[in-house]
C-alpha positions in Angstrom: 90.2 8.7 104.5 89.5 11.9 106.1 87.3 12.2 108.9 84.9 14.6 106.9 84.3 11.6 104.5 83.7 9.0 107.1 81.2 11.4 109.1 79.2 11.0 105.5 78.4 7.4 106.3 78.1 6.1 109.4 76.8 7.1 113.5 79.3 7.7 115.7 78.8 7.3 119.7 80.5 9.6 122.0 80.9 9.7 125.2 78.6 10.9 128.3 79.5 14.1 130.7 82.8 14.6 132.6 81.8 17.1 134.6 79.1 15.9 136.4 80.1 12.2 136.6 83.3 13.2 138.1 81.2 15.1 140.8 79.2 12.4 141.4 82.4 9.6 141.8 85.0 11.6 144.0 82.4 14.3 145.7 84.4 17.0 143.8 84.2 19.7 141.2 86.4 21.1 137.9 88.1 18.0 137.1 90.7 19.7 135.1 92.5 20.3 138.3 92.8 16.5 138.3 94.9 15.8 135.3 98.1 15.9 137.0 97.3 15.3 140.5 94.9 12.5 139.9 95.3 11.1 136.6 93.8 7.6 137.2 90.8 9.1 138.2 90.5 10.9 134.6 91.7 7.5 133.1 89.1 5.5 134.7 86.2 7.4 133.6 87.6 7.6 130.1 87.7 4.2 130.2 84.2 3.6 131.6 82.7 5.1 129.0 84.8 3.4 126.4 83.5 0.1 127.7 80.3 0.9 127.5 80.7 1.6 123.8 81.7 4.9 123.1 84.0 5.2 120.2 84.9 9.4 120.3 86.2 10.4 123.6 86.7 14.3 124.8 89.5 14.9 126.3 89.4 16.4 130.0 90.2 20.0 129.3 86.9 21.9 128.4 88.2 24.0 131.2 91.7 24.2 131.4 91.7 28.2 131.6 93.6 30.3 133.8 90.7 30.8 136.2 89.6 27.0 136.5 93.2 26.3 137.0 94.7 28.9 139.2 91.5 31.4 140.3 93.3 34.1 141.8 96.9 32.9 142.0 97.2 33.9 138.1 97.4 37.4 138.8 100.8 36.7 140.4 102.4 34.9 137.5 104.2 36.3 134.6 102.4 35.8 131.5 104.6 33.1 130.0 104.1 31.2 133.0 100.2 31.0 132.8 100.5 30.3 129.3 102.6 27.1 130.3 100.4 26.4 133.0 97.0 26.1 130.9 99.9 23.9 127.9 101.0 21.7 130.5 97.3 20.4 131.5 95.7 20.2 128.2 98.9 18.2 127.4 98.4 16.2 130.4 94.1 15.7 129.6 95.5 14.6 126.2 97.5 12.0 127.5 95.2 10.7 130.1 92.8 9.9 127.3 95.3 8.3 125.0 96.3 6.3 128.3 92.3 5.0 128.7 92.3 4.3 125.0 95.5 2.1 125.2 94.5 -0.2 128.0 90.7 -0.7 126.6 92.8 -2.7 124.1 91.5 0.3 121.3 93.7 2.4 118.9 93.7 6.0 118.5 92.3 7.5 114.7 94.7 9.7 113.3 96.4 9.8 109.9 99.5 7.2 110.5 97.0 4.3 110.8 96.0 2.9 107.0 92.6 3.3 105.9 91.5 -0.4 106.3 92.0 0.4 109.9 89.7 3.7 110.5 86.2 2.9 110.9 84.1 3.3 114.4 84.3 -0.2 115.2 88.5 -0.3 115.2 89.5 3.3 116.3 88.8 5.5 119.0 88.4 9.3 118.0 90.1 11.4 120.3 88.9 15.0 120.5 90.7 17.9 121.9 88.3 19.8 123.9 88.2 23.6 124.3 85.5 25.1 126.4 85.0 29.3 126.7 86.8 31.1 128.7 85.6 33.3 131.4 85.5 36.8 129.6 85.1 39.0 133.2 86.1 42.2 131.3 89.4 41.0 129.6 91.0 41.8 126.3 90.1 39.7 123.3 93.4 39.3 122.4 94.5 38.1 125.7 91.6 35.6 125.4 93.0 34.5 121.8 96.0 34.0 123.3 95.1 31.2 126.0 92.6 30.0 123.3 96.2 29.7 120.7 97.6 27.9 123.8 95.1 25.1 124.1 95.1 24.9 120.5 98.6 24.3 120.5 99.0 21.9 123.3 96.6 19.5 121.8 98.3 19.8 118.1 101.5 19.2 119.6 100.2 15.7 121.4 98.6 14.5 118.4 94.9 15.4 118.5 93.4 16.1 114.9 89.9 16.7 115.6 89.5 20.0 118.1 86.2 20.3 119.6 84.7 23.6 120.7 81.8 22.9 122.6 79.1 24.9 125.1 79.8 28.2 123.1 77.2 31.3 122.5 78.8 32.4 119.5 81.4 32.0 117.0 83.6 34.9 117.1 86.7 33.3 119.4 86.1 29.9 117.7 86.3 31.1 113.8 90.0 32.8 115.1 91.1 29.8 117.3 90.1 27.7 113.6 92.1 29.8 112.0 94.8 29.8 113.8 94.5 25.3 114.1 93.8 25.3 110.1 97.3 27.6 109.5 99.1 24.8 112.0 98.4 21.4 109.7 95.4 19.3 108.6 93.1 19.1 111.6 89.0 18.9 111.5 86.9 21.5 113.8 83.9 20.9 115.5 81.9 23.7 117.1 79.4 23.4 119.3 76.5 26.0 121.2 74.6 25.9 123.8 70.8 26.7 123.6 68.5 27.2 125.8 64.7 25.6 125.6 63.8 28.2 123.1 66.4 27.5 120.7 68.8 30.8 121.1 72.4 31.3 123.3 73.1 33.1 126.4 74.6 35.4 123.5 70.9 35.9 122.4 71.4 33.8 118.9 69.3 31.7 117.5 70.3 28.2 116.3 69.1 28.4 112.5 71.7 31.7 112.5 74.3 29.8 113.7 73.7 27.2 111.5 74.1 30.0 108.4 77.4 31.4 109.8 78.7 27.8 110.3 78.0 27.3 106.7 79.6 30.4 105.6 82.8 29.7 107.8 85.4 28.3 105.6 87.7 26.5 108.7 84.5 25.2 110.6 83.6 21.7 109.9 81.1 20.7 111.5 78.6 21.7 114.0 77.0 20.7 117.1 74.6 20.9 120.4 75.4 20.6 123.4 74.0 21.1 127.4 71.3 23.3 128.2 68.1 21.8 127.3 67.4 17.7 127.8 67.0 15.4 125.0 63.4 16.5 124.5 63.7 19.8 124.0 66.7 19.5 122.1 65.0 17.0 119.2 62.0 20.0 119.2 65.3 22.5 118.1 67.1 20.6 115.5 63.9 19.2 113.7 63.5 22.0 111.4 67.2 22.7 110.6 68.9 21.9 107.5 72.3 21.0 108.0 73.6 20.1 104.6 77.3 18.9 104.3 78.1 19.7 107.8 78.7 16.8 110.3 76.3 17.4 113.3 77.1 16.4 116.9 74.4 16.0 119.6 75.1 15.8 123.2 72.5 16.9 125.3 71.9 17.3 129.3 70.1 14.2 130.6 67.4 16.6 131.4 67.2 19.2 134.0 69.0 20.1 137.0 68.0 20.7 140.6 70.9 22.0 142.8 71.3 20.2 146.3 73.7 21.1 148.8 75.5 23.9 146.1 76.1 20.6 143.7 73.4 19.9 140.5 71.8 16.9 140.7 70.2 15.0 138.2 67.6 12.0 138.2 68.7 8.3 136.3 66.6 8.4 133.1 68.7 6.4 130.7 65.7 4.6 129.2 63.9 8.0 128.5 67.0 9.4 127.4 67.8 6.7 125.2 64.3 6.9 123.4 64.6 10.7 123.0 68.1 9.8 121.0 66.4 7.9 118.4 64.3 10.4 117.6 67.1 12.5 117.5 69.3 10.4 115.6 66.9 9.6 112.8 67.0 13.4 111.9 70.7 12.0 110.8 73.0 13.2 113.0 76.6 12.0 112.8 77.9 12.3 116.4 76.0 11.5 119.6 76.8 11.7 123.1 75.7 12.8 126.1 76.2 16.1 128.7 75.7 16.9 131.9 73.9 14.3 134.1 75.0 11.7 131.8 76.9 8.5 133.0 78.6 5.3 131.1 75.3 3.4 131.7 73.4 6.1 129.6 76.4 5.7 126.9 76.1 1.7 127.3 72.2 2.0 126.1 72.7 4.1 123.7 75.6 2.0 122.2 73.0 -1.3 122.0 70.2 0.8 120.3 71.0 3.5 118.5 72.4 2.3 115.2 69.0 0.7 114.2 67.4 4.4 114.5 70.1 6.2 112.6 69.5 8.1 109.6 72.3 9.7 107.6 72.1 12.5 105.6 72.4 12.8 102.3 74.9 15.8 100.9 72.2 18.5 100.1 74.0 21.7 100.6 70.7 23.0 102.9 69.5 26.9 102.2 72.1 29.4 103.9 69.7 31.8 105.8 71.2 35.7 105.9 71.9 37.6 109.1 69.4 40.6 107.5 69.4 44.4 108.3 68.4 46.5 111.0 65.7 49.4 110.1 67.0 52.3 112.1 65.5 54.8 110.1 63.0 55.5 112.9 65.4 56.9 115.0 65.7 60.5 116.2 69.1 60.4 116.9 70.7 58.3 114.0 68.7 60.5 111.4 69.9 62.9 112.8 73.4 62.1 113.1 73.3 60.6 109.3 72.1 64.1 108.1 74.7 66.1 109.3 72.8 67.9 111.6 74.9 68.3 115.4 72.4 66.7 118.0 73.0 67.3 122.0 72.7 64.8 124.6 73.2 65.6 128.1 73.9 63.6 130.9 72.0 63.4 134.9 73.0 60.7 137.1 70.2 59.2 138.4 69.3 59.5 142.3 71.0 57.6 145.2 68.0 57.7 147.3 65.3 56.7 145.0 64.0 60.2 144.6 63.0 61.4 141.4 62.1 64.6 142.1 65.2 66.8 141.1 66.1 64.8 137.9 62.8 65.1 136.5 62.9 68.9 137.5 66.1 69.1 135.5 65.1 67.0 132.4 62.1 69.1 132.6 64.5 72.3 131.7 66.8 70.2 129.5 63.6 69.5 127.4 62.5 73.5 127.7 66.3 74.0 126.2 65.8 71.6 123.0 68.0 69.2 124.0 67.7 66.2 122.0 68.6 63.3 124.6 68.8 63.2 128.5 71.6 60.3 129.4 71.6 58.5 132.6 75.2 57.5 134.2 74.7 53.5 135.4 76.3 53.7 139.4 79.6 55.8 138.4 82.5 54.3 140.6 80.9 51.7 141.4 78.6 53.6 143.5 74.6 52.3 144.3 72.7 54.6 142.2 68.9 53.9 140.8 68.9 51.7 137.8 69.9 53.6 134.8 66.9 52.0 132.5 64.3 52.0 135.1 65.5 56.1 135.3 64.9 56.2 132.0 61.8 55.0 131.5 60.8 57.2 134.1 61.8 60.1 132.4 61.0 58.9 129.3 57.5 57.5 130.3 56.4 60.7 132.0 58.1 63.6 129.8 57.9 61.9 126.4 61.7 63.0 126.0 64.2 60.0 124.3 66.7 58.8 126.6 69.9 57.6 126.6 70.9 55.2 129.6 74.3 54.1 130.1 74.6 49.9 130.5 77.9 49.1 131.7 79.7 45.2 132.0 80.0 45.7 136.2 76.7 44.5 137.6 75.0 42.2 135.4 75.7 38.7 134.0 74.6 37.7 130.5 71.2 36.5 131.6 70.1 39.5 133.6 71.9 41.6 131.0 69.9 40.4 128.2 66.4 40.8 130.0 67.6 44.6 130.7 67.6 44.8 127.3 64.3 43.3 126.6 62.9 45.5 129.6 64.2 48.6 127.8 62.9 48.3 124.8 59.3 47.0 126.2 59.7 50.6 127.5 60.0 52.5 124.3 64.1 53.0 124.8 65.9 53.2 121.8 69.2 54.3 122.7 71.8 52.9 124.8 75.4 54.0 125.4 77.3 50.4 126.1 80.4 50.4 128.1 82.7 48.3 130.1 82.3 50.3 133.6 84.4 51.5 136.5 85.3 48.4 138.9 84.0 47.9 142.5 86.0 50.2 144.6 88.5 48.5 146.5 87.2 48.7 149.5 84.3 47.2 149.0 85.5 44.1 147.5 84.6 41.9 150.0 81.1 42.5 149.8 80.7 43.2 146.5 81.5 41.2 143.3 82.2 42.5 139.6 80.6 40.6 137.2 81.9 41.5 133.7 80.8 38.5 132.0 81.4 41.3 128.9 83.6 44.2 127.6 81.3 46.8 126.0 83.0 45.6 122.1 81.2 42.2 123.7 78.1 43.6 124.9 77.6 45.4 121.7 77.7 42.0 119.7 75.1 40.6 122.2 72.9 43.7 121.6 73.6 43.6 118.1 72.3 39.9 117.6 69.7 40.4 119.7 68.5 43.4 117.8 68.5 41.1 114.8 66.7 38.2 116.6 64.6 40.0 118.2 63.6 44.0 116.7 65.2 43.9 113.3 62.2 46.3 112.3 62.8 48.2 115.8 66.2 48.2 116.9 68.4 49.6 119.8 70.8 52.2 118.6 74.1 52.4 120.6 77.2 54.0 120.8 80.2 53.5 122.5 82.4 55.3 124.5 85.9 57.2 123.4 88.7 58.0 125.4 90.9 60.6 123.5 93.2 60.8 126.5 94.8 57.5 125.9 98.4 57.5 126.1 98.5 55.0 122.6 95.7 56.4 120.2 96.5 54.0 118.1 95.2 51.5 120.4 92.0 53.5 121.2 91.5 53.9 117.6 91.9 50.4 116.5 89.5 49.8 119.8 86.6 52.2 118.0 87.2 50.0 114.9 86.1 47.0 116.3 83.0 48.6 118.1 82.0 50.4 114.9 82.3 46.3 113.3 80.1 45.2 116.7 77.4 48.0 115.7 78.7 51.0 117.4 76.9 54.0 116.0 78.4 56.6 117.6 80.8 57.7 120.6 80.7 60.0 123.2 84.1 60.8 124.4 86.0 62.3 127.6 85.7 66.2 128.5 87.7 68.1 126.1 89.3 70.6 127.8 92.6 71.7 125.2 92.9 71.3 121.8 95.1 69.0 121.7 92.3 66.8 123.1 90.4 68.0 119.9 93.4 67.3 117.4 92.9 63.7 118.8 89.5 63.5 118.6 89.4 64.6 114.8 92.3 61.5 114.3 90.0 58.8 115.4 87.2 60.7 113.2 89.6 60.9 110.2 90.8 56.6 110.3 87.9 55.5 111.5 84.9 57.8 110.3 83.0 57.4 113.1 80.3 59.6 113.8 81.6 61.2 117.2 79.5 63.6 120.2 82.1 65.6 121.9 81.9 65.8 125.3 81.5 69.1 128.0 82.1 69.4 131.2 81.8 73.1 132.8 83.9 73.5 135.3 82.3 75.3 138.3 85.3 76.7 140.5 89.2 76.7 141.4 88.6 73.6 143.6 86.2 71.7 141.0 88.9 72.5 138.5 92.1 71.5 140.7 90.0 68.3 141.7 89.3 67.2 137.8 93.4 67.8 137.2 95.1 65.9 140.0 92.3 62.9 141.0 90.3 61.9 138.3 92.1 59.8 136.1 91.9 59.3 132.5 90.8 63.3 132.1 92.9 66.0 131.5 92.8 69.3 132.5 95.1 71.7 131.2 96.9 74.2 134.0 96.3 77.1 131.6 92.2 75.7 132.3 93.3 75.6 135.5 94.4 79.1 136.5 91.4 80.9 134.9 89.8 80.2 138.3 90.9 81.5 141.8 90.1 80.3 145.2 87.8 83.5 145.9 85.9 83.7 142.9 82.1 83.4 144.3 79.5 80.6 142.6 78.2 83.1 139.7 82.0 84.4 138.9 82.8 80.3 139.1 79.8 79.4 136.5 80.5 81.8 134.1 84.2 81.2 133.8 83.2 77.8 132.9 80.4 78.3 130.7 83.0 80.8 128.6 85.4 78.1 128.3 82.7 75.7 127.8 82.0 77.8 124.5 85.4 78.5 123.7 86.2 74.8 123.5 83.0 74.2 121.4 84.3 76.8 118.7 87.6 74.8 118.5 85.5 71.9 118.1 83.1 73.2 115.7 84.4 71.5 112.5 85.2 68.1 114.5 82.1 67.4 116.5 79.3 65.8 115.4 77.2 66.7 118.1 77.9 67.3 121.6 78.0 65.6 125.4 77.1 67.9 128.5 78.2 66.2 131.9 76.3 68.2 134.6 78.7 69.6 137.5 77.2 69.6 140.7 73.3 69.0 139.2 73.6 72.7 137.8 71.2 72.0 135.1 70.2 75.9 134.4 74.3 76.2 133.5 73.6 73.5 131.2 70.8 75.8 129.6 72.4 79.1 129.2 75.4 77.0 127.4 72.6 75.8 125.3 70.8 79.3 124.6 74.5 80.9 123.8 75.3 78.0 121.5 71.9 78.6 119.9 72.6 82.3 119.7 75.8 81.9 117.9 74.3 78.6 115.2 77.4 76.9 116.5 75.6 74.0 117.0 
């Protein structure tokens, strides 16, 4: 009998939270660090909450990552040794578990024992637990990879249920799945975490969860889990329809208040056990508790809770669509889908707060017919006025579009996802979404990077919440395209992905040769995304000497080079690079789609006359 089958039938009760218990006992957090060097302590609560009746135990490795395990230390190991590191304690979390189960008297469910044997009240379900890992800017294939190595771990000790729980999204779990399904026969369980009005820190809602779930042929089930109490959390699931699917429920015992840097929670086991009937009578299949749940809440629950259950039948409940985005109202993606060669250009926005010379320069950039004014968001990790908030300005007071940059530095998912809401209360529309530069070095001790995203990331969060939340009004946004890259390959197949995350378009480095060009019209050619060249007049020998030899990732040509001289004056300077500004923009011609000035030195009337020539010519 397969685990899917017996879900059909009957309740059964997990346990409580690890986390927070395990503060509570021993004054200490990330109990993942304790499955070697404290075992008994893991085994003891395991085995506290299989007293008090709990019959599916997580095992202690929701956070048995690389920076729960090693914080900083990782970045001196070689790959394969991190890899064994994050192996060796899910094996160990596995074991501990296995250990409680043993000494309760109980048996472990798996496949060996013969069906008489499996049923809640003789076997113990032991789940694998996998918890996300901290993005902070990292590849996704480097994520996959420690994600393949907890997967792994626990198939090799024996687990056959694999529970992915307090996740925003499904993307790393339908791979993981995958990957556990192509191993041997083993049951996956995923579950999000919502807040009090029903959506993830990834800005999705629960009923479109529920209809990817569905859709996902190596997902079995699905679940809830942490960041609403019991209350909320019955208000969420009561009009979903969850079909076939076996639904867990686990959530907080209520809400937090943080004492002394630790989250507290008050002893509510009676209200939280009446909120679990209610929640159990909708027919879940699986319910535990999170954070700020103990044994005793588990021990309630365990006396009560199979008098209020209701199990579903096997309707196949209606699979609800992601839908479309209507960006038909959009300047710059009519634009772009016509043909037609639109030109952005880019001001960085004050470092004092004074908006007096941008405007002055969008105020000629308008005069120009430039179609979008960009804003850089703190370049080099350098304090700048908020990119948005100089947008709106602009915007608000010149009735121009904008463009502002939002890169993954300086924001975490929360703050991130209210920018977003901010800008487009503010009548933006376009966005240009990209990892970022990193805090300089020296400031690194003052100064933290956030990078709960990459930009592919942060264009799936913008991308659900356009559909969750202005499907008939959406954010356009493009990415960012670095033809410079020693592997094309890899910066093409890194386009694909963002054109699959809702990438629009891409605005790439100066081009200053044509090789840069022949590059360019590469990624154009596999990938067929629409593509804004980008500009940058250089202003003098030393401007030109600087962009060659410091700034990396750009490159400057010493035939580019060597058209300037130390003695040339400012005008001899600007119009050196305004002719190769135009000569580079006839090479282009055929390639570009529309075109990317970067401002040197705030010399917006250069800008202009490029514009007016261009004009002049119909090369645009």
């Amino acid at each position: 009998m397969s685990l899917g089958t017996l879900l059909n039938g009957h309740l059964i009760l997990a346990d409580g939270a690890m986390g927070t218990y395990y503060q509570e006992r021993f004054k200490k957090r990330n109990p993942e660090t304790q499955n070697i060097r404290h075992p008994e302590r893991i085994v003891a609560i395991h085995r506290e909450y299989l007293a008090a009746g709990a019959r599916l135990l997580r095992t202690n490795s929701f956070a048995s990552n690389l920076e729960t395990l090693l914080g900083r230390e990782q970045e001196e190991l070689p790959r394969e040794q991190q890899l064994s590191v994050i192996s060796e304690n899910v094996r160990a979390a596995y074991g501990n578990a296995l250990l409680a189960v043993e000494q309760e008297g109980l048996r472990p469910w798996g496949q060996e024992l013969p069906n008489a044997e499996i049923s809640p009240k003789t076997a113990v379900y032991l789940a694998g637990d996998i918890g996300p890992i901290p993005e902070r800017g990292r590849e996704e294939e480097e994520l996959l990879e420690e994600y393949q190595a907890m997967v792994d771990a626990l198939m090799d000790a024996g687990a056959r249920l694999l529970w992915f729980e307090t996740f925003a999204d499904l993307s790393y779990i339908r791979r993981a799945a995958a990957y556990a399904k192509a191993r041997g026969e083993v049951f996956i369980q995923a579950s999000f975490c919502l807040n009090k009005f029903g959506y993830t820190r990834g800005g999705i809602s629960a009923a479109s969860l529920l209809a990817e779930v569905k859709e996902c042929n190596v997902v079995d089930g699905i679940g809830f889990n942490c960041g609403v109490g019991p209350a909320h959390m019955y208000q969420l699931l009561q009009p979903l329809d969850f079909g076939d699917l076996a639904v867990s429920v686990f959530p907080n015992s209520g809400y937090s208040d943080i004492l002394q840097d630790r989250a507290g929670y008050q002893e509510n086991s009676a209200y939280f056990l009446e909120s679990m009937k209610k929640i159990v009578s909708l027919g879940i299949n699986i319910a535990g508790g999170c954070c700020g749940t103990r044994p005793e809440y588990i021990a309630r629950m365990a006396r009560e809770l199979p008098k209020a259950a209701a199990v579903r039948g096997g309707s196949s409940g209606a699979r609800a669509g992601e839908g479309c985005l209507n960006k038909g109202g959009n300047p710059l993606y009519r634009k772009l889908l016509a043909g037609e060669k639109p030109v952005v250009v880019e001001l960085d926005p004050p470092h004092d707060g004074n908006c007096e010379k941008i405007l002055k320069g969008a105020v000629l950039l308008q005069e120009a017919g430039v179609d979008l004014v960009t804003f850089s968001d703190s370049p080099m990790g350098k304090m700048r006025a908020d990119s948005i908030m100089t947008g709106a300005r602009i915007q608000r007071d010149l009735m121009m579009p904008v463009m502002p940059h939002v890169t993954c530095r300086d924001k975490n998912r929360i703050a991130m996802g209210g920018a977003f809401f901010g800008a487009h209360m503010n009548g933006i529309r376009n966005l240009l979404l990209i990892t970022g530069d990193p805090v300089p070095a020296g400031d690194r001790s003052g100064v933290t990077g956030v990078f709960d995203f990459n930009s592919m990331k942060l264009m799936e969060y913008l991308r659900r919440m356009n559909l969750e939340y202005f499907p008939n009004d959406p954010i356009v946004y493009g990415g960012a395209l670095n033809q410079g890259r020693a592997n094309l390959d890899k910066e093409i197949a890194r386009v694909q992905k963002k054109l699959e995350a809702g990438a629009d378009y891409f605005l790439t480095q100066p081009v200053f040769s044509r090789e840069d060009a022949m590059r360019i019209a590469a990624v154009k050619e596999q990938t067929g995304a629409k593509i804004l060249c980008g500009i940058m007049p250089l202003v003098s020998y030393r401007n030109a000497s600087f962009m060659k030899n410091e700034v990396f990732g750009i490159c400057v040509p010493e035939e580019v080079v060597e058209r300037y001289h130390p003695q040339m004056s400012r005008s001899q300077g600007e119009e050196t690079g305004i002719a190769l500004a135009l000569e580079m923009m006839e090479v282009l011609s055929d390639i570009a789609d529309g075109y990317y000035f970067m401002v040197p030195f705030n010399r917006v009337e250069m800008i202009c006359r490029i514009i007016k020539r261009m004009n002049e010519t119909c090369r645009i």
